[in-house]
C-alpha positions in Angstrom: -25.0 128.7 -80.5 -27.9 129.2 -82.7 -31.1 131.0 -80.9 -33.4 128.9 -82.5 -36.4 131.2 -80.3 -35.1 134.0 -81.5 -35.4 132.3 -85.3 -39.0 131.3 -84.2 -39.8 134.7 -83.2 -38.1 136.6 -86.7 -40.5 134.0 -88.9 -43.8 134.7 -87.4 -42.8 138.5 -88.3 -41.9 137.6 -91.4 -45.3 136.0 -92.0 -47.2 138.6 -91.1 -45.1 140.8 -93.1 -45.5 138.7 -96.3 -49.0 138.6 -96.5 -48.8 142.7 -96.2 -46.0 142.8 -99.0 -48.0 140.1 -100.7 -51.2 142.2 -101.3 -49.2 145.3 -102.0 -47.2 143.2 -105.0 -50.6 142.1 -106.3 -52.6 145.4 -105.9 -49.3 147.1 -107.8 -48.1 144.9 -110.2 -50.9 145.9 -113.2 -48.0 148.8 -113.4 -45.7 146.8 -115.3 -46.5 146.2 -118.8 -44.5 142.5 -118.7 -43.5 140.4 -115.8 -39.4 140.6 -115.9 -39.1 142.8 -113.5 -41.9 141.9 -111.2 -39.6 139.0 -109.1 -37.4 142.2 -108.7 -40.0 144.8 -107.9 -41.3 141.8 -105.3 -38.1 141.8 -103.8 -37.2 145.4 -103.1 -40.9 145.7 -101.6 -40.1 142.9 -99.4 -36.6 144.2 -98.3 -38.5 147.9 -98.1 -41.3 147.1 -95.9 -39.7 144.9 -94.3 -37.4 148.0 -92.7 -40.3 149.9 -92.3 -42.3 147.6 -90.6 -39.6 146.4 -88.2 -38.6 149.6 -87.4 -42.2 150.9 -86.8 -43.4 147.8 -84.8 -40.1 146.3 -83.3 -37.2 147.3 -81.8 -35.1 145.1 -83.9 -32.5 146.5 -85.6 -31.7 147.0 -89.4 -29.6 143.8 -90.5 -32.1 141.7 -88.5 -35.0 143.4 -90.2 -33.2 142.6 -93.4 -33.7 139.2 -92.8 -37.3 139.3 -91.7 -37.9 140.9 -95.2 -35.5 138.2 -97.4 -37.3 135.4 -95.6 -40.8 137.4 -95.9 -39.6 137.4 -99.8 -38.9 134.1 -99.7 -41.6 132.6 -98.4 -41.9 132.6 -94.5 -44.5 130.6 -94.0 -43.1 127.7 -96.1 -40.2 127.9 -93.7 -41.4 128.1 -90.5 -44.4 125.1 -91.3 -41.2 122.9 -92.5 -39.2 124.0 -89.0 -42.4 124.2 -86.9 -41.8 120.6 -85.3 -38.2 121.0 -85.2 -37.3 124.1 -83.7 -39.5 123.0 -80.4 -37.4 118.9 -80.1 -34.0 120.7 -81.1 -34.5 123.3 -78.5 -35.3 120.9 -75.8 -32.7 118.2 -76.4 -30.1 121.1 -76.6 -31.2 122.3 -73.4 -31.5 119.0 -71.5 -29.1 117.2 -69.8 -29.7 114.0 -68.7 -31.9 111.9 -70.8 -33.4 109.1 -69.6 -34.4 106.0 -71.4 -37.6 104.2 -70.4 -36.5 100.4 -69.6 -39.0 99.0 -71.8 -36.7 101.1 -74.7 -33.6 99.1 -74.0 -32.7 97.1 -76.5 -29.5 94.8 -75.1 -30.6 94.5 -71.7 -29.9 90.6 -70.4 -33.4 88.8 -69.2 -33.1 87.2 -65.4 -33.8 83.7 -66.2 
């Protein structure tokens, strides 16, 4: 089953890690002359530091912190504000079981006359 915490938890890292790789790309990218290899460069900085950085401030281990840097290259936060609402209801109606329906939500319930 998916660990949809766990996911939760690997994007907020990843956030905070693309706004690090994010200034480093920007502070280092007047060293190329053109910008064909700059997607590139962005992504091996992302996969790099993204070791590091996981390594150095987690305990998580390396094809996990491969991830963290691929959705850090990707665009982490974009991900996580377009799962925010979702991983939170998914989790709880995976984890629930009984639902209950308010009586005032049933829809083919007879009327006493």
């Amino acid at each position: 089953m998916l660990n949809l915490e766990y996911l939760q938890q690997l994007l907020v890292i990843a956030i905070a890690l693309s706004a690090i790789t994010c200034a480093l790309v920007q502070k280092t990218k007047s060293c190329f002359k053109t910008s064909k290899y700059l997607c590139l460069y962005s992504f091996f900085i992302n996969m790099l530091i993204g070791v590091i950085f996981c390594y150095t401030f987690t305990n998580i281990a390396l094809p996990t912190s491969l991830w963290i840097g691929f959705f850090s290259f990707i665009g982490a936060d974009t991900i996580y504000k377009s799962l925010e609402g979702k991983l939170a209801s998914h989790t709880d109606l995976i984890n629930k079981t009984t639902i209950t329906i308010p009586k005032e939500n049933i829809i083919n319930e007879e009327e006493d006359s």
